[in-house]
C-alpha positions as CSV (number, residue, x, y, z in Angstrom):
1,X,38.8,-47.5,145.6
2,X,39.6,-48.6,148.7
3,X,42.9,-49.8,150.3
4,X,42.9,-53.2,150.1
5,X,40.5,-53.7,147.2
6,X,40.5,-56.3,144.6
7,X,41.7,-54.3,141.7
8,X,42.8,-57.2,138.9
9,X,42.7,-61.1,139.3
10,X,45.9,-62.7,137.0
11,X,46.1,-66.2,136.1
12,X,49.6,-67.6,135.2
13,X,50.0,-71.4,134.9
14,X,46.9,-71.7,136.4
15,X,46.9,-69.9,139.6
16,X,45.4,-66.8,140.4
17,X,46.6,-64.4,142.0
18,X,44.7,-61.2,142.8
19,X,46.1,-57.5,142.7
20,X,45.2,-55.2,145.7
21,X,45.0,-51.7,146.0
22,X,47.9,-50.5,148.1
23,X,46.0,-47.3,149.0
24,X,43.0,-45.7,148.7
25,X,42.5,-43.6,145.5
26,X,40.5,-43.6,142.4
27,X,41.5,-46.1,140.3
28,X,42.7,-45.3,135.9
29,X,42.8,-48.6,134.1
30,X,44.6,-49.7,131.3
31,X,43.4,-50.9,128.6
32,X,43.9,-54.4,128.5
33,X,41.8,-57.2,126.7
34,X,40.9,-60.0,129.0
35,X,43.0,-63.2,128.3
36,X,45.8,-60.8,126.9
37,X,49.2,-61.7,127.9
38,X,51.1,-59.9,130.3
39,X,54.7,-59.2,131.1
40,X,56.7,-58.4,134.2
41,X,56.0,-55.4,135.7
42,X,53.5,-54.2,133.0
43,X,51.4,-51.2,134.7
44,X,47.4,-53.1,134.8
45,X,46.2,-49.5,136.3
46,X,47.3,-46.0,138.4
47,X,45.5,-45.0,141.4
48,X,46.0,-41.6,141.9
């Protein structure tokens, strides 16, 4: 992954918002289900 990549797009009240990389890396989801409810600061992947 690169920095700067589109890792996750979140909708809340219907906005998006998209998650970026911070740095490049290879990327370890979690797994999530799409549509699943998310709280604050929830971990949606690690890039190591």
């Amino acid at each position: 992954m690169e920095e700067g990549a589109a890792v996750a797009v979140v909708e809340a009240m219907k906005m998006e918002s998209t998650v970026r990389a911070p740095r490049a890396g290879t990327l370890r989801r979690e797994e999530l289900d799409a549509g699943a409810s998310l709280t604050a600061g929830q971990v949606l992947a690690r890039l190591g």
